[in-house]
PQR file with spaces between the fields and no chain letter, atoms N, CA, C, O and H, PARSE charges and radii, in Angstrom:
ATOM       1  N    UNK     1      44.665  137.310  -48.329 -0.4000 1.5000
ATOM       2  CA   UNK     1      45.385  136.262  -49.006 -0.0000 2.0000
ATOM       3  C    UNK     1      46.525  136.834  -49.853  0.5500 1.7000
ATOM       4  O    UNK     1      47.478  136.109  -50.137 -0.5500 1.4000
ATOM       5  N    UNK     2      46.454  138.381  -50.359 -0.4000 1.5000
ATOM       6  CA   UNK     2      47.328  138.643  -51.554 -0.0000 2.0000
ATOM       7  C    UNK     2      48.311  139.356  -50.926  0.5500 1.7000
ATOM       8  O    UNK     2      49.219  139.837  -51.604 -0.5500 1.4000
ATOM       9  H    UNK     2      45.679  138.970  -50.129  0.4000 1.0000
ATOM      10  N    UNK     3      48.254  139.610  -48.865 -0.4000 1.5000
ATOM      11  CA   UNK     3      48.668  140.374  -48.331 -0.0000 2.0000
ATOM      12  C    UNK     3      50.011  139.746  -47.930  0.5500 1.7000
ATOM      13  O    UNK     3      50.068  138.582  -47.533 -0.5500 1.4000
ATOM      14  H    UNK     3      47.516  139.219  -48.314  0.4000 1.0000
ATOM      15  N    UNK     4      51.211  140.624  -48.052 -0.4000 1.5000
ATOM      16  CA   UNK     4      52.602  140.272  -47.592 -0.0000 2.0000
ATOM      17  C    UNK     4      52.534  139.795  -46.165  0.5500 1.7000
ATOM      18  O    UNK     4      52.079  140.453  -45.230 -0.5500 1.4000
ATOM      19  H    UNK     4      51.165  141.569  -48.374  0.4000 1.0000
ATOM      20  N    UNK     5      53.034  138.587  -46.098 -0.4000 1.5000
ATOM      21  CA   UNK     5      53.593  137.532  -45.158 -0.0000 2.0000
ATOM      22  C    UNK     5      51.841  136.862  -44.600  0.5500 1.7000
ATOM      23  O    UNK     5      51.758  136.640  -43.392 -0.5500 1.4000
ATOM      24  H    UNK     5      53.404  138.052  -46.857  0.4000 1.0000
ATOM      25  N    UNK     6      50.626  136.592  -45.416 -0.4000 1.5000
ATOM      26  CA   UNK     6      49.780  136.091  -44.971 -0.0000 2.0000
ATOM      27  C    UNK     6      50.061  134.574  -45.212  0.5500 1.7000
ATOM      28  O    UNK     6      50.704  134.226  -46.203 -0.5500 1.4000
ATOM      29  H    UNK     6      50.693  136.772  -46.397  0.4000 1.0000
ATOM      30  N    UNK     7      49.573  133.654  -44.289 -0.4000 1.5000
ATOM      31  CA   UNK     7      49.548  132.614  -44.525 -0.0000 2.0000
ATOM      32  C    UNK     7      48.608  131.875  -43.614  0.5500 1.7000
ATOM      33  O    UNK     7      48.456  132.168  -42.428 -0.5500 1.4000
ATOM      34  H    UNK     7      49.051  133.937  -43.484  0.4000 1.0000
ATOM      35  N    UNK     8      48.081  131.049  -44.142 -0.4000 1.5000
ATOM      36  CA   UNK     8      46.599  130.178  -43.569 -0.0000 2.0000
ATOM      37  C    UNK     8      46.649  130.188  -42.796  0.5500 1.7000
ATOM      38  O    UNK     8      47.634  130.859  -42.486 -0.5500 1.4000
ATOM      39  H    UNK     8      48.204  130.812  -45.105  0.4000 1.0000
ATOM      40  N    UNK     9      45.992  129.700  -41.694 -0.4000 1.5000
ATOM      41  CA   UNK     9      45.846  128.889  -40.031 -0.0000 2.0000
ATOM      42  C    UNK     9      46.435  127.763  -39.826  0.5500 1.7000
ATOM      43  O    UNK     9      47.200  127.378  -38.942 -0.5500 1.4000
ATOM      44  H    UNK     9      45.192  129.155  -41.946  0.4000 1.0000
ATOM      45  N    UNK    10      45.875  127.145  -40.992 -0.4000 1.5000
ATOM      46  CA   UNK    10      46.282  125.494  -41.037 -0.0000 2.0000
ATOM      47  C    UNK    10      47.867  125.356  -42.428  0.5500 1.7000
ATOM      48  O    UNK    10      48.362  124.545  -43.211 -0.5500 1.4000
ATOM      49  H    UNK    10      45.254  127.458  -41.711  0.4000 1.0000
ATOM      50  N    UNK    11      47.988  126.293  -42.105 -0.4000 1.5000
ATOM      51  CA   UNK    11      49.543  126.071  -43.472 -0.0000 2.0000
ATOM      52  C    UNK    11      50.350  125.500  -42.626  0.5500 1.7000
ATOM      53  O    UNK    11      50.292  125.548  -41.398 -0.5500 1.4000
ATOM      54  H    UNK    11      47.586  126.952  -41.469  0.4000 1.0000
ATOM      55  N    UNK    12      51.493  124.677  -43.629 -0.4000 1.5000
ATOM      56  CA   UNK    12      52.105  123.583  -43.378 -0.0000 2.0000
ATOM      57  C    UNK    12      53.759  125.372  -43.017  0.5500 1.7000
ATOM      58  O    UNK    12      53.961  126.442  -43.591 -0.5500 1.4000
ATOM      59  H    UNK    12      51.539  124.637  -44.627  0.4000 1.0000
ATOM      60  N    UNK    13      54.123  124.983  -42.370 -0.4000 1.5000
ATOM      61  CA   UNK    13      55.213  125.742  -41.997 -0.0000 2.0000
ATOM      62  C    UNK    13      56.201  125.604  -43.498  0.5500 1.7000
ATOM      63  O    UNK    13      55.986  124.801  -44.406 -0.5500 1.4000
ATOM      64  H    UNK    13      53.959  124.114  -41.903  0.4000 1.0000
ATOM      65  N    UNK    14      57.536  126.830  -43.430 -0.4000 1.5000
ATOM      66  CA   UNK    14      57.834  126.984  -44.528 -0.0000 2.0000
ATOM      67  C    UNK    14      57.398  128.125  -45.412  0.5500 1.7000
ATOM      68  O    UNK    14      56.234  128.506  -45.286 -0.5500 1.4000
ATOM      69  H    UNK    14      57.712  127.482  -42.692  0.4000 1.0000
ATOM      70  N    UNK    15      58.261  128.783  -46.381 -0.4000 1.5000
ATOM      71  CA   UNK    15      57.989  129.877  -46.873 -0.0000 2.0000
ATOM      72  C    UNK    15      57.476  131.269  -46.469  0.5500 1.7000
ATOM      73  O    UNK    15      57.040  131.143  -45.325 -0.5500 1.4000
ATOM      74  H    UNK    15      59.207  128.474  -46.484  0.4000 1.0000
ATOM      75  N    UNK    16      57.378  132.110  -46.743 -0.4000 1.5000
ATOM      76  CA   UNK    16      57.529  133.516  -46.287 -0.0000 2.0000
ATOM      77  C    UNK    16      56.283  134.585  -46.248  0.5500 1.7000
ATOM      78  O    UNK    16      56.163  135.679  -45.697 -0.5500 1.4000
ATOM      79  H    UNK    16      57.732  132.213  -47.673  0.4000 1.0000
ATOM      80  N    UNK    17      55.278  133.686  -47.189 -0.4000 1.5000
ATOM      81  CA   UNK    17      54.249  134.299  -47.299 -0.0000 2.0000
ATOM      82  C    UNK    17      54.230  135.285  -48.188  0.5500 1.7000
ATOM      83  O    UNK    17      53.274  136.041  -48.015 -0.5500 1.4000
ATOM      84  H    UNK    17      55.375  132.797  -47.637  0.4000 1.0000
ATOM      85  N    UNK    18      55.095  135.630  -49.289 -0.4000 1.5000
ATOM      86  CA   UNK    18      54.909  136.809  -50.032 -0.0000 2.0000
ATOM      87  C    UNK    18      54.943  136.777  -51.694  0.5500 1.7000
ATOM      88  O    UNK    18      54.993  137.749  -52.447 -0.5500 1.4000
ATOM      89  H    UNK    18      55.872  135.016  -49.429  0.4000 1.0000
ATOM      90  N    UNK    19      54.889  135.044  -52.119 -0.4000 1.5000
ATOM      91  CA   UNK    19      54.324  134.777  -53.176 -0.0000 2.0000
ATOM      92  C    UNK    19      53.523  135.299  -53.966  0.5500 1.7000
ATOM      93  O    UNK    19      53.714  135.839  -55.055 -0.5500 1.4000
ATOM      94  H    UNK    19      54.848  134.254  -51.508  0.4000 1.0000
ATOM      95  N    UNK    20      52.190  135.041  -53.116 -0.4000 1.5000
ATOM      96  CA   UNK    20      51.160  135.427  -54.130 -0.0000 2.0000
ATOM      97  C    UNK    20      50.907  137.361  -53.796  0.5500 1.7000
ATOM      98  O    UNK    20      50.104  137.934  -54.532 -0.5500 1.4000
ATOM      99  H    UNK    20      52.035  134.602  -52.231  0.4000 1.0000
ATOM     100  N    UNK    21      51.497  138.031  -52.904 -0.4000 1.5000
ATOM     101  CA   UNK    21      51.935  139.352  -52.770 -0.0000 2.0000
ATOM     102  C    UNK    21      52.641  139.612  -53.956  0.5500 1.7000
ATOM     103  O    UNK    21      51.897  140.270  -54.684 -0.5500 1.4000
ATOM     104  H    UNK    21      52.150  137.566  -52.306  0.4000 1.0000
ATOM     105  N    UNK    22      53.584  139.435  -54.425 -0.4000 1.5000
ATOM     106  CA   UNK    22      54.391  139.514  -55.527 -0.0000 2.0000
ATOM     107  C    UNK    22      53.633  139.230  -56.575  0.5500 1.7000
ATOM     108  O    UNK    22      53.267  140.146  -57.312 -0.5500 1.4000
ATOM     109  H    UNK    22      54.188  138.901  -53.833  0.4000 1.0000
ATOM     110  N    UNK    23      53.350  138.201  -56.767 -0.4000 1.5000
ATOM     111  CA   UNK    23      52.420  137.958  -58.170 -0.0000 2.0000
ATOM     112  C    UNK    23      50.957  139.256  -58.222  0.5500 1.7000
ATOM     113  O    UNK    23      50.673  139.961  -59.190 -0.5500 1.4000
ATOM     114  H    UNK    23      53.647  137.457  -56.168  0.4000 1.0000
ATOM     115  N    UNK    24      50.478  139.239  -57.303 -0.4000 1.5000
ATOM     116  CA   UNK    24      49.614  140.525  -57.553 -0.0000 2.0000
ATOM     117  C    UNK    24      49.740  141.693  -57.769  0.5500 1.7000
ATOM     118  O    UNK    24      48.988  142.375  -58.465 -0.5500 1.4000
ATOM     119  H    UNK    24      50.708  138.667  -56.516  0.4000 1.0000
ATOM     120  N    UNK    25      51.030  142.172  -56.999 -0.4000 1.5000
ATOM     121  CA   UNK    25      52.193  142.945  -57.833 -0.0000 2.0000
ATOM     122  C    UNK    25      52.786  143.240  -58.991  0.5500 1.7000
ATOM     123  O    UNK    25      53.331  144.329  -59.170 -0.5500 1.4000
ATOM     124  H    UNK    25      51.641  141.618  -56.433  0.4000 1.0000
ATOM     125  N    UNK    26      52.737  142.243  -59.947 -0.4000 1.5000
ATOM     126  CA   UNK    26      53.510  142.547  -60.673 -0.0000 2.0000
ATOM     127  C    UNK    26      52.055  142.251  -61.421  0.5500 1.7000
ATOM     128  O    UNK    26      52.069  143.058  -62.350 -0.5500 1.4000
ATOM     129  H    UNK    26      52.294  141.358  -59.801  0.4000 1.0000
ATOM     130  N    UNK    27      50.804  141.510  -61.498 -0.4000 1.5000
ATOM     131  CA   UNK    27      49.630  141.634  -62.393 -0.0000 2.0000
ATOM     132  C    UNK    27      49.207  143.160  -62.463  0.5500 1.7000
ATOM     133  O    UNK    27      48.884  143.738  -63.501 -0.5500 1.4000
ATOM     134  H    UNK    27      50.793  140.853  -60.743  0.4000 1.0000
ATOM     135  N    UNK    28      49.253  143.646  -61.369 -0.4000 1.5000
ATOM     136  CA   UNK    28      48.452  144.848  -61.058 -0.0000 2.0000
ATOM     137  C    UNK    28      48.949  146.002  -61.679  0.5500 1.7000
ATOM     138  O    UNK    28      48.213  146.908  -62.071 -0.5500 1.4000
ATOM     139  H    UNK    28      49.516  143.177  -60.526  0.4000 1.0000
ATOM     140  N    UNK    29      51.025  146.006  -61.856 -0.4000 1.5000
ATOM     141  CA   UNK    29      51.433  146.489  -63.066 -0.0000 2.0000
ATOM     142  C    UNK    29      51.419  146.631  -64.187  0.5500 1.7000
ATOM     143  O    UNK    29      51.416  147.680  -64.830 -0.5500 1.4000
ATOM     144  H    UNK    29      51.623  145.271  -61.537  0.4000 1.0000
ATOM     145  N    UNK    30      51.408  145.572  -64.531 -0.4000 1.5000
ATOM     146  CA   UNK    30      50.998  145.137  -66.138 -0.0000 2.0000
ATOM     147  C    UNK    30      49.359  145.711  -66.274  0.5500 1.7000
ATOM     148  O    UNK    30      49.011  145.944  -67.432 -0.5500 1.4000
ATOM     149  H    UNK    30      51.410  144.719  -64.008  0.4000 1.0000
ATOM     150  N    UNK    31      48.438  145.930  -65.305 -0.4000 1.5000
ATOM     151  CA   UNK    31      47.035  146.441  -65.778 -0.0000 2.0000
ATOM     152  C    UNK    31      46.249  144.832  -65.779  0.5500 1.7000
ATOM     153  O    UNK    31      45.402  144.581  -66.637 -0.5500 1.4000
ATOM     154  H    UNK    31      48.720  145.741  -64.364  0.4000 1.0000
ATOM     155  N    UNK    32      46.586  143.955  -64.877 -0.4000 1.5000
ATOM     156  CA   UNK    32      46.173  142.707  -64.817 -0.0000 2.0000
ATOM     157  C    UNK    32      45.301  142.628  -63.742  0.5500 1.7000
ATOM     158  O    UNK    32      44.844  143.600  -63.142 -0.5500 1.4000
ATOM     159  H    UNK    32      47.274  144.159  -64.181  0.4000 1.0000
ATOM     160  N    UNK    33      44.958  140.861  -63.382 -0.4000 1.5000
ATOM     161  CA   UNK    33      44.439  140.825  -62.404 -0.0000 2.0000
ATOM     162  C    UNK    33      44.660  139.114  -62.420  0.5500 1.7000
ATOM     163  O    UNK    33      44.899  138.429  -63.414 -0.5500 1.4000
ATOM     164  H    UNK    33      45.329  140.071  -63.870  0.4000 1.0000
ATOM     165  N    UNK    34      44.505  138.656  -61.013 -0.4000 1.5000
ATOM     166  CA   UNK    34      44.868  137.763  -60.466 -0.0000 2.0000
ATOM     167  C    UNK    34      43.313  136.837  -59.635  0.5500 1.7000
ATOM     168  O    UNK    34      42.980  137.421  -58.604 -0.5500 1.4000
ATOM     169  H    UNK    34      44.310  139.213  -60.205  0.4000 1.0000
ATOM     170  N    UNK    35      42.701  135.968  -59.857 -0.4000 1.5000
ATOM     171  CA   UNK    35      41.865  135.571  -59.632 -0.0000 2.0000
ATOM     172  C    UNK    35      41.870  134.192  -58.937  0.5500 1.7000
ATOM     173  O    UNK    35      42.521  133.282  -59.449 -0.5500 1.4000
ATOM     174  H    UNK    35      42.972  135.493  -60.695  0.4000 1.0000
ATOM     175  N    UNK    36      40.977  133.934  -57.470 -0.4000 1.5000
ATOM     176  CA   UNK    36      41.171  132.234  -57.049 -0.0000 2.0000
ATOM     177  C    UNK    36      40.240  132.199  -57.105  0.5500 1.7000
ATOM     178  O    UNK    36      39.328  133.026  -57.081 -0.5500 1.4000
ATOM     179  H    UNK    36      40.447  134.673  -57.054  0.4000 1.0000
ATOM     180  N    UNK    37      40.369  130.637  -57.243 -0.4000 1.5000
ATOM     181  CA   UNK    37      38.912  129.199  -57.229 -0.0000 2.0000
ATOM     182  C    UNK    37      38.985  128.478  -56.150  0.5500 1.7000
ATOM     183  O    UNK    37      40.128  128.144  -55.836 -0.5500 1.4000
ATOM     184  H    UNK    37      41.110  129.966  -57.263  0.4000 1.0000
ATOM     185  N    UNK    38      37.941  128.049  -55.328 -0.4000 1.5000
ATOM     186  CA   UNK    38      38.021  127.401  -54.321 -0.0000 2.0000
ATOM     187  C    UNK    38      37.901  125.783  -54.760  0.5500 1.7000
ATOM     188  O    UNK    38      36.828  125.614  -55.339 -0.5500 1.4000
ATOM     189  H    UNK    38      37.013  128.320  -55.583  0.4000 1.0000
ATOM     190  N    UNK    39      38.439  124.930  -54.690 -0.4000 1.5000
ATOM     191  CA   UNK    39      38.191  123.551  -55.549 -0.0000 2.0000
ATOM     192  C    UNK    39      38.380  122.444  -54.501  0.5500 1.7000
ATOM     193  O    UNK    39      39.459  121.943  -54.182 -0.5500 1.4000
ATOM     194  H    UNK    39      39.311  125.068  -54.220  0.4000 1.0000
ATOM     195  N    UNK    40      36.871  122.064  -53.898 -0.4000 1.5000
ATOM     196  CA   UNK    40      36.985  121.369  -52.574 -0.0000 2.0000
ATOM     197  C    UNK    40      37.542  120.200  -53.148  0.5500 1.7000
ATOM     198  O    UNK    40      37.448  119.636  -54.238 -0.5500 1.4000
ATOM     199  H    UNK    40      35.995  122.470  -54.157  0.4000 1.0000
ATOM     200  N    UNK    41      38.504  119.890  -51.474 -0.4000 1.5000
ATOM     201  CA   UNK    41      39.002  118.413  -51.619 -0.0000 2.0000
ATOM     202  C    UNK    41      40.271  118.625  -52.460  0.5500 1.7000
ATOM     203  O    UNK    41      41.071  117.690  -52.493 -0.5500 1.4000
ATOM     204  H    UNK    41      38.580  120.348  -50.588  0.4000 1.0000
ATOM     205  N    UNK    42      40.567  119.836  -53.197 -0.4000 1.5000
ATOM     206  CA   UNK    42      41.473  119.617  -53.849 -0.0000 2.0000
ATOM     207  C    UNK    42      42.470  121.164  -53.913  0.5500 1.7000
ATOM     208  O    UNK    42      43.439  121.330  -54.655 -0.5500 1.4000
ATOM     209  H    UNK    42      39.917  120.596  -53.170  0.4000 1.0000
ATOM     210  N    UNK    43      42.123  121.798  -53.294 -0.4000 1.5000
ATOM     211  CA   UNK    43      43.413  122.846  -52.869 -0.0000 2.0000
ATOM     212  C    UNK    43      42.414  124.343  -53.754  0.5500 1.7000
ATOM     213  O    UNK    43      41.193  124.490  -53.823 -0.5500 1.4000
ATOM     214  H    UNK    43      41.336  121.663  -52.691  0.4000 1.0000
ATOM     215  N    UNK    44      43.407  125.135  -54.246 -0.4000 1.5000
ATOM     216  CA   UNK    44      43.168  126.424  -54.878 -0.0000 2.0000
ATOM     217  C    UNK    44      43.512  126.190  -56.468  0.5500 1.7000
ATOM     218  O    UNK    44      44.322  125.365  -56.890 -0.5500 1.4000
ATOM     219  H    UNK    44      44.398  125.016  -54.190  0.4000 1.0000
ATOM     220  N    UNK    45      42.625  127.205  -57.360 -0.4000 1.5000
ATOM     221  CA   UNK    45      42.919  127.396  -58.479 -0.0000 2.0000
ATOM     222  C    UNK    45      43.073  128.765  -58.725  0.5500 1.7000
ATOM     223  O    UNK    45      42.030  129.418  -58.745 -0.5500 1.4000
ATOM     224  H    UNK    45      41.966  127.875  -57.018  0.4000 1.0000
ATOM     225  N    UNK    46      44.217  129.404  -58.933 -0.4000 1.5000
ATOM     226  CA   UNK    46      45.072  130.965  -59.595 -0.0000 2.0000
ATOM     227  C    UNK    46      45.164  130.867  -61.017  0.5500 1.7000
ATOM     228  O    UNK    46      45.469  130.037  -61.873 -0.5500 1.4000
ATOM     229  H    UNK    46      45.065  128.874  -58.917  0.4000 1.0000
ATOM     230  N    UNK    47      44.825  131.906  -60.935 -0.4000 1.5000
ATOM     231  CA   UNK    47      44.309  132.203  -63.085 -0.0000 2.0000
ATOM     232  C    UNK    47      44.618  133.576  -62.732  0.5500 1.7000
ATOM     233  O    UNK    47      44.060  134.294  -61.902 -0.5500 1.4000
ATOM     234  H    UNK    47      44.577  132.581  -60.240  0.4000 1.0000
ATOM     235  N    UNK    48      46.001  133.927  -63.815 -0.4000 1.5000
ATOM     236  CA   UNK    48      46.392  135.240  -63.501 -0.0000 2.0000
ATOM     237  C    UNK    48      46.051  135.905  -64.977  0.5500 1.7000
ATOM     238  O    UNK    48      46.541  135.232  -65.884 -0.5500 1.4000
ATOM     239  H    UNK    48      46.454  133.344  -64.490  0.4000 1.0000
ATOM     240  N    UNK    49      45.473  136.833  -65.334 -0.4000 1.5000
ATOM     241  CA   UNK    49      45.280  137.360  -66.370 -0.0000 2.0000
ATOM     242  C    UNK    49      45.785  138.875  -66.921  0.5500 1.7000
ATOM     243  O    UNK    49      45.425  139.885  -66.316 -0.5500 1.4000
ATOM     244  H    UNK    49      45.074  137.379  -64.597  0.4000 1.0000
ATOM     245  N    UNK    50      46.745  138.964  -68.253 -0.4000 1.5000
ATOM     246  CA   UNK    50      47.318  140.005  -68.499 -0.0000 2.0000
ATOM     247  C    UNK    50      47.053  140.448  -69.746  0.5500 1.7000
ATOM     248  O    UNK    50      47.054  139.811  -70.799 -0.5500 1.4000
ATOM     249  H    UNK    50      47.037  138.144  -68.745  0.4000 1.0000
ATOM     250  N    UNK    51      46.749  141.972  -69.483 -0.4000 1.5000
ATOM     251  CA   UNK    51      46.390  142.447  -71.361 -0.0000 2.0000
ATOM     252  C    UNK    51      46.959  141.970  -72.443  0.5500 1.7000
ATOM     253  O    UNK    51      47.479  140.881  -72.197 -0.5500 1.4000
ATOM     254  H    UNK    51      46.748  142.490  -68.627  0.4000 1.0000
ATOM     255  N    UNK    52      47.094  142.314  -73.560 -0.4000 1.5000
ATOM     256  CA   UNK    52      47.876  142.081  -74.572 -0.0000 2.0000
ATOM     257  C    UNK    52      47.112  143.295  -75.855  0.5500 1.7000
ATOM     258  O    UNK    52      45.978  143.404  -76.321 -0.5500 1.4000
ATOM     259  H    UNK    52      46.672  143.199  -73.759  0.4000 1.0000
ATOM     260  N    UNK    53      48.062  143.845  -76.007 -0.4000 1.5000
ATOM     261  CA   UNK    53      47.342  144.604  -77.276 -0.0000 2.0000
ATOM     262  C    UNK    53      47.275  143.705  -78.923  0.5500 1.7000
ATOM     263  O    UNK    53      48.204  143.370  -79.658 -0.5500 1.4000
ATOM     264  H    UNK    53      48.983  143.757  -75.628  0.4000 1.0000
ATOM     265  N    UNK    54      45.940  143.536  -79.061 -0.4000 1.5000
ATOM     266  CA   UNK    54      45.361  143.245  -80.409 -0.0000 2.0000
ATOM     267  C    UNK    54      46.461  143.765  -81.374  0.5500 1.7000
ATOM     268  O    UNK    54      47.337  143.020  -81.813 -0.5500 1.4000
ATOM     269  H    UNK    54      45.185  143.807  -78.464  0.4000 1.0000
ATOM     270  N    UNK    55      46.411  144.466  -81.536 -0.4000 1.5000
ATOM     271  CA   UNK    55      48.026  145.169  -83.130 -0.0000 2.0000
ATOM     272  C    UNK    55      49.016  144.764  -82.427  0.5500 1.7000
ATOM     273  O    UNK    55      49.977  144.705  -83.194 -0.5500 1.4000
ATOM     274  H    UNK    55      45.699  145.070  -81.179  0.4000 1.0000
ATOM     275  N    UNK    56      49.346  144.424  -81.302 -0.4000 1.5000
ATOM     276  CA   UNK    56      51.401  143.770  -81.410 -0.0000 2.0000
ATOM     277  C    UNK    56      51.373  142.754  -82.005  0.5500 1.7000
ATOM     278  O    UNK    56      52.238  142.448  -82.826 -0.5500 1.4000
ATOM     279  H    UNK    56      48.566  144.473  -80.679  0.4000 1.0000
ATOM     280  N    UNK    57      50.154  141.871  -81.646 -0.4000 1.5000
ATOM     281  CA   UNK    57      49.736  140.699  -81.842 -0.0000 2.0000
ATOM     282  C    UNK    57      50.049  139.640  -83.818  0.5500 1.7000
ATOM     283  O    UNK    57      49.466  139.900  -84.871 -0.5500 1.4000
ATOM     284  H    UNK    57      49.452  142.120  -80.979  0.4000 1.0000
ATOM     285  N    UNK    58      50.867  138.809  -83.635 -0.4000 1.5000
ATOM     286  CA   UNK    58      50.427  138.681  -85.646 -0.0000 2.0000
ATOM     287  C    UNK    58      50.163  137.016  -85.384  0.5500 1.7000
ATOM     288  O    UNK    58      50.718  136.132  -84.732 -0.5500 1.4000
ATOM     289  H    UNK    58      51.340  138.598  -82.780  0.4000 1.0000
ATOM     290  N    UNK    59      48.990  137.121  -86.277 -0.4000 1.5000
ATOM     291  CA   UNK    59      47.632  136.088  -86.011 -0.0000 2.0000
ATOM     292  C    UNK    59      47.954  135.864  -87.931  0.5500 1.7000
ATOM     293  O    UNK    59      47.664  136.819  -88.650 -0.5500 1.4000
ATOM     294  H    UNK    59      48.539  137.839  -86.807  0.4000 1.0000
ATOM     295  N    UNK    60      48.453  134.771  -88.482 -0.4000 1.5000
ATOM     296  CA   UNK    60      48.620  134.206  -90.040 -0.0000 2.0000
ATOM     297  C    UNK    60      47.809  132.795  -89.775  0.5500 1.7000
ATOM     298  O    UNK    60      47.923  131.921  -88.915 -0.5500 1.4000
ATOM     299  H    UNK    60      48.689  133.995  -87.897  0.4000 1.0000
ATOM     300  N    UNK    61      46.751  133.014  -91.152 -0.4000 1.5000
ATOM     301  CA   UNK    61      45.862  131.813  -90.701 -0.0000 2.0000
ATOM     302  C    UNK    61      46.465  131.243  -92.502  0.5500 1.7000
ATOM     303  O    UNK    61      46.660  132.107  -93.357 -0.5500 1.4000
ATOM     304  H    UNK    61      46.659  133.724  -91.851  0.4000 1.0000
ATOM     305  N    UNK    62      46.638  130.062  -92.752 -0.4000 1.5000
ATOM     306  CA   UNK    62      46.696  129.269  -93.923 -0.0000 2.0000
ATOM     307  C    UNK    62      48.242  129.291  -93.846  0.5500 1.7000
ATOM     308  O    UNK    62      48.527  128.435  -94.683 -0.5500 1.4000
ATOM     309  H    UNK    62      46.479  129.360  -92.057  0.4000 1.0000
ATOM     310  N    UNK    63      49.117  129.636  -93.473 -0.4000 1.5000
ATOM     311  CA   UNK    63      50.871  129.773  -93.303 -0.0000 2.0000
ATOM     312  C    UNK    63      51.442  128.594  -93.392  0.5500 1.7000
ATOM     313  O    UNK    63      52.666  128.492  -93.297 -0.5500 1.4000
ATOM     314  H    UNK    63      48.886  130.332  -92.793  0.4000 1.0000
């Protein structure tokens, strides 16, 4: 699925197939990761997730 120019059996023609190639690409740089949900009746769910360092971070609580 994350492979350059894959695309379903049943995909609707159109596009190139290298979307979600790219997006795993550039998660996998960052030290990420890229995750699907199968959600019958209703297509795919992508939840891409990327570090963040705690100290870049500024968290003001009462401001």
């Amino acid at each position: 699925m994350f492979g350059k120019f894959f695309r379903a059996h049943n995909a609707k023609t159109g596009g190139t197939g290298l979307g979600l190639s790219i997006a795993k690409g550039f998660a996998d740089a960052m030290r990420g990761r890229i995750e699907v949900e199968n959600l019958p009746e209703r297509g795919a769910k992508f939840s891409v997730y990327l570090p963040a360092e705690s100290n870049s971070l500024s968290y003001h609580e009462n401001d």
